[in-house]
N, C-alpha and C positions, 0 to 999 in steps of 0.2 A: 703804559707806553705813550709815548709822545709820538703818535702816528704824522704831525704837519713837521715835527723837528726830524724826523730821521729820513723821511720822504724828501726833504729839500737837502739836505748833508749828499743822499743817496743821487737825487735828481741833478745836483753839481758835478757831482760823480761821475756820472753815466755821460755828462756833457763833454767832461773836461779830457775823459778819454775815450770820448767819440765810441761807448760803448751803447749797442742796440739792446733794448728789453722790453717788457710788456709788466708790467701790476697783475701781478692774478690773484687768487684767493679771497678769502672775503672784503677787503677792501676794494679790491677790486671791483667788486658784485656792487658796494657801494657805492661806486663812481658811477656807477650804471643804475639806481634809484633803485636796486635792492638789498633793504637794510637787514644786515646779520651781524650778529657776535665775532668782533674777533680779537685776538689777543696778539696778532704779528704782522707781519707785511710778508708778504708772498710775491718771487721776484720772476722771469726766465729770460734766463741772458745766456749767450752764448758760449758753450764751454771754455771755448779761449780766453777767455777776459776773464774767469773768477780768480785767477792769480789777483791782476789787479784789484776786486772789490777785495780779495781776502786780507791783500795787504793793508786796504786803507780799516777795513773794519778791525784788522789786529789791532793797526795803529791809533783808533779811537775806543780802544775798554773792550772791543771784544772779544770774546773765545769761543774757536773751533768748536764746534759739537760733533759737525761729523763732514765728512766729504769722501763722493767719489764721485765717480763721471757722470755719474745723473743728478744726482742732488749736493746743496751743501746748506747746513745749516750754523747761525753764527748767534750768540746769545752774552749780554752785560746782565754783569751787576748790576747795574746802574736803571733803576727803575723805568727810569724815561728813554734808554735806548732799547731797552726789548729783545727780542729774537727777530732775525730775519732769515729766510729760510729760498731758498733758488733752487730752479730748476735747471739742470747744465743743458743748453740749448744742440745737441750732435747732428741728429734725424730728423726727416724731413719734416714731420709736422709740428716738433717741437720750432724748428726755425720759422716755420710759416706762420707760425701765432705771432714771431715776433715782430714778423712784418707786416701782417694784420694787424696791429695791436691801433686803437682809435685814439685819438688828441683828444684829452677831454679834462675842461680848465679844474684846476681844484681849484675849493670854495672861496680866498680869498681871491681868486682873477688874476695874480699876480704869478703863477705856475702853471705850468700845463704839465701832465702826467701821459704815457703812453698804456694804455690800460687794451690788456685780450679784450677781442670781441666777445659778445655773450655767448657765440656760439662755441668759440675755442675754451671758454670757461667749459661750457658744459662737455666739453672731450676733455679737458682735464679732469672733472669732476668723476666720469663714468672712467678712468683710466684711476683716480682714488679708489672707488668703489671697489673698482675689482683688483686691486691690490692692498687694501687695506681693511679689513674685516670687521677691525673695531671702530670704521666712523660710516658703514655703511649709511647707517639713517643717514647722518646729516649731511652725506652728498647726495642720496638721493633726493632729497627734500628741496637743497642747494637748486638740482636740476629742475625739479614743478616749482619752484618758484622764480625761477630763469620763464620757465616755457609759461606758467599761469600768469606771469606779468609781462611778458613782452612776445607772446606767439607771435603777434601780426608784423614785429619787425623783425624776425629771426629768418634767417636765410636755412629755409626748411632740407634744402639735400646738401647743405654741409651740415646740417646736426645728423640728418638723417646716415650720412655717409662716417660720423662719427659713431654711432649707435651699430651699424654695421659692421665696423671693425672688431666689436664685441662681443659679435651676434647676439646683441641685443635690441633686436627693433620687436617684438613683442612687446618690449619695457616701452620701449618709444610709441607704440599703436595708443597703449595706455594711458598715459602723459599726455597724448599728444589728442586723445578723445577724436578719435575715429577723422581726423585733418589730415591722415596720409593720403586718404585714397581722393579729396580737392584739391591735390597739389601738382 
C-alpha cells in the first residue's frame, strides 16, 4: 500500500468537504514515534460524512467490505490503494477523539495529518481488546508501548478514565508500574 498516496487523495478529501477526523491505528501510532506493522490506514470521522468518503472511494477502485453505523471498511485491487477501514464517529467519545486529534506534519512538511491523541489511541486499543479476541496480544502490547514510550507525556486520568470504563485499572496499575498512586 501506498500509505503517503492514499493519505493525501483522503487528506484532499476530508478538506474539500470540510469533513472532521482523526488517523488512528497503527499509523497512527507512527506519527506519534511508535513504530509498528501495519497493512491499512485506520480513520474516525463522523457518521454523517461516510456517505461522502464512500462515494468518493467507490468512485476511485474501491469496494465495500462492510458497513454499519459503527464501522466501515473499504478495500482495491489495486495494490497501492489498500484497505481503509473507519470508525463511524455517533457517541460521545468517539466525537471527542475527533476533536482531540493533534496537527502533526507528515514526513515530507508539505501535509499536516490530524492524528488521535496517544491517549485516545489507547481507549481504542483497550475497546479492540475487549471486543476482538483474536488480536488481544497486539493491542495489548499496542498499549505498553504507548505507556513504555511516552508515560511522562500522557495525560494520566484520561487514560486512567479510559481503563475505567473497562474495569480495567488492575491492567493499568501493571502497565502503568505502580505511577497511579504519584499521580
Amino acid at each position: 500500500m501506498n500509505f503517503h498516496l492514499v493519505l493525501k487523495y483522503l487528506l484532499g478529501l476530508f478538506r474539500e468537504h470540510k469533513i472532521p477526523y482523526a488517523l488512528i491505528g497503527g499509523l497512527a501510532l507512527g506519527m506519534h514515534g511508535i513504530i509498528r506493522a501495519t497493512q491499512d490506514i485506520d480513520f474516525i470521522i463522523p457518521l454523517e460524512d461516510i456517505r461522502k468518503v464512500e462515494d468518493f472511494l467507490l468512485g476511485h477502485g474501491y469496494q465495500k467490505l462492510y458497513r454499519s453505523d459503527e464501522v466501515a471498511s473499504y478495500v482495491s485491487d489495486n495494490f497501492e490503494l489498500g484497505r481503509i477501514d473507519f470508525i463511524l464517529a455517533h457517541r460521545k467519545y468517539a466525537k471527542a477523539m475527533i476533536n482531540n486529534a493533534v496537527t502533526i506534519n507528515m514526513e515530507d512538511g508539505r501535509e499536516k495529518v490530524n492524528v488521535a491523541s496517544l491517549e485516545d489511541l489507547i481507549g481504542l486499543k483497550l475497546q479492540a481488546y475487549y471486543n476482538r479476541k483474536d488480536r488481544k496480544t497486539d493491542d495489548i502490547k499496542d498499549i505498553e508501548n504507548i505507556i513504555g514510550q511516552s508515560k511522562s507525556k500522557l495525560d494520566y486520568d484520561k487514560v486512567r478514565e479510559y481503563f475505567s470504563i473497562f474495569n480495567a485499572m488492575d491492567m493499568l496499575n501493571k502497565m502503568w508500574k505502580g505511577k497511579d498512586d504519584a499521580q
